[in-house]
C-alpha positions in Angstrom: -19.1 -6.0 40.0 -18.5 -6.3 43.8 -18.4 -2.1 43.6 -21.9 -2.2 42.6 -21.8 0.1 39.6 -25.3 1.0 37.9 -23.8 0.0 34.3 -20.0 -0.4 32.6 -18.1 1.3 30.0 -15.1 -0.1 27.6 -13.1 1.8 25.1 -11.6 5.4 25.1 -10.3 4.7 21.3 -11.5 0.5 21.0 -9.8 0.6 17.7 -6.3 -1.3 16.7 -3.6 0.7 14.6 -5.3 0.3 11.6 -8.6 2.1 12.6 -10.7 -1.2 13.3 -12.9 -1.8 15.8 -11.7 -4.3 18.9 -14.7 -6.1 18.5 -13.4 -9.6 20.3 -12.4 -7.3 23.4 -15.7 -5.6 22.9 -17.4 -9.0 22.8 -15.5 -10.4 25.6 -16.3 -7.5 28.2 -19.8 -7.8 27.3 -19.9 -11.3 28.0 -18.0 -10.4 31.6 -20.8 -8.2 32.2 -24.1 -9.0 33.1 -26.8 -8.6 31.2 -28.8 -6.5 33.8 -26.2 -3.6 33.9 -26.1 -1.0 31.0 -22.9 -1.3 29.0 -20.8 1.8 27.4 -18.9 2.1 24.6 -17.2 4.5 25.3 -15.2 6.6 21.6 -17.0 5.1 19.4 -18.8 7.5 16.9 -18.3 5.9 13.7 -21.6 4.9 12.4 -21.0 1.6 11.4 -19.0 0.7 14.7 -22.1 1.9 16.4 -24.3 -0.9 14.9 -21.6 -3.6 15.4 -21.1 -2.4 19.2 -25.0 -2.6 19.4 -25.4 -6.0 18.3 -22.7 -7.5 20.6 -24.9 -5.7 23.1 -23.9 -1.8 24.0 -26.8 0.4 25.2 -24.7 3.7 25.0 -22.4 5.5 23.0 -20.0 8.4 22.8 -17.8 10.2 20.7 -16.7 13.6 18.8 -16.7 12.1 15.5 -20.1 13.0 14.0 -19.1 16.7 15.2 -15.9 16.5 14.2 -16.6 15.2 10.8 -19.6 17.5 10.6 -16.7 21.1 11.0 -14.6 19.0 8.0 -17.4 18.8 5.9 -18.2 15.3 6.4 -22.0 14.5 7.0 -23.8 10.9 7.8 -27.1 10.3 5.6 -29.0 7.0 5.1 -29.4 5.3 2.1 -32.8 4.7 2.5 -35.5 5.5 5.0 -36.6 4.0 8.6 -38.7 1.4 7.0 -36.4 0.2 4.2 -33.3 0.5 6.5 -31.0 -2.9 7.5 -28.2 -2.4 9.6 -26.2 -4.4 7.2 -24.7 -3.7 4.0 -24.9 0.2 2.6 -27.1 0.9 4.7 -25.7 4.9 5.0 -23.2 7.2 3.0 -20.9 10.6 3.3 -22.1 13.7 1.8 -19.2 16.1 1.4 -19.7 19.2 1.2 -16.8 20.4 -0.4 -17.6 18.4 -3.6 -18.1 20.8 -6.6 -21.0 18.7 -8.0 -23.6 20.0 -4.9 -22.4 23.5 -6.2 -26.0 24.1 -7.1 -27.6 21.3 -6.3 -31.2 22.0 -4.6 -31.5 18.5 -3.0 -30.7 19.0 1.2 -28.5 16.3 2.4 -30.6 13.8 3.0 -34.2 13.0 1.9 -34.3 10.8 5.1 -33.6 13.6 7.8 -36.0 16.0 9.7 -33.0 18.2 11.0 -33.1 22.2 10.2 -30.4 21.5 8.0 -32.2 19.1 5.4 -35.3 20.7 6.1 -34.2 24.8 5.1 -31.2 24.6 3.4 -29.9 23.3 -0.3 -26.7 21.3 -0.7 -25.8 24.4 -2.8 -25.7 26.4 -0.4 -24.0 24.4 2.2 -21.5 23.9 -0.2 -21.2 27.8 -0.7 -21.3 27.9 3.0 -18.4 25.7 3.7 -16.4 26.9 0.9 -16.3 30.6 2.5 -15.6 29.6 5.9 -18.8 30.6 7.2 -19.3 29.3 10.9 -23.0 29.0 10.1 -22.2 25.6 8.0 -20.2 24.0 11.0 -23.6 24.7 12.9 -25.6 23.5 10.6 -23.9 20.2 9.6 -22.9 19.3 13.4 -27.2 19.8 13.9 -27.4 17.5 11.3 -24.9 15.0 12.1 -26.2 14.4 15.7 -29.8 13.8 13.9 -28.2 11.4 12.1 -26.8 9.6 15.1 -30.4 10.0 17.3 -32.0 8.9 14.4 -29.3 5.8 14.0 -30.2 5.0 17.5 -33.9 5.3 17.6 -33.7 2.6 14.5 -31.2 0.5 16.5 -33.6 0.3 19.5 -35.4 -1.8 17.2 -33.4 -4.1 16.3 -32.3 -6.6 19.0 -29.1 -7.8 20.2 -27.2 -10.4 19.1 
């Protein structure tokens, strides 16, 4: 604090050996920092441990996951729109895009999403995209993965802390 530092970060990877999130370390830098600086969580990507970070009171957040899951065929979609969402519960799910039952589905990914992705394209033929290889599907789902995650934290911003 004495350096003067416009905000602070914690993490890298917060997570123990089993994959869960630090959350009493998170909680106890937060409560070392003062409220007036901007606080960084700094690997996190995982949508849930996004919301958990935000209510112990992180501002910012950073990660490859949502891309990374996005070239694997992982996407992020909301169970339910921005005014039926709470940050508790199932409050989102995976749509995998390898799954044979979206072979010719028409739905997009998510009903909830504005991205190019959900807006042009079918879950059919994402799924026929990803199952040839074709680069345009890792484009596609990493658009709509990081939709997922501006859209995650526009809804966070209001919710408060704590």
């Amino acid at each position: 604090l004495e350096i003067g530092f416009d905000g602070y970060g914690f993490g890298g990877w917060p997570l123990d050996s089993k994959g869960v999130l630090l959350t009493d370390v998170l909680a106890y830098t937060r409560e070392m920092t003062p409220q007036q600086f901007v606080l960084h969580a700094l690997g996190v990507g995982h949508p849930q441990n996004v919301v958990d970070c935000h209510r112990l009171g992180y501002d910012v957040f950073d990660s490859a996951m949502p891309t990374r899951d996005a070239r694997h065929g992982r996407l992020y979609t909301f169970t339910s729109g921005p005014n039926g969402w709470q940050p508790g519960g199932d409050w989102f799910t995976y749509y995998y895009a390898g799954d044979d039952k979206h072979i010719k589905s028409p739905q997009p990914v998510s009903p909830h999403c504005d991205c190019l992705c959900c807006t042009r394209y079918s879950r059919g033929y994402l799924h026929h995209l990803f199952k040839v290889g074709d680069s345009l599907f890792m484009r596609l789902a990493t658009i709509h993965n990081l939709r997922f995650m501006t859209q995650l934290c526009q809804r966070l911003r209001g919710v408060q802390h704590g």
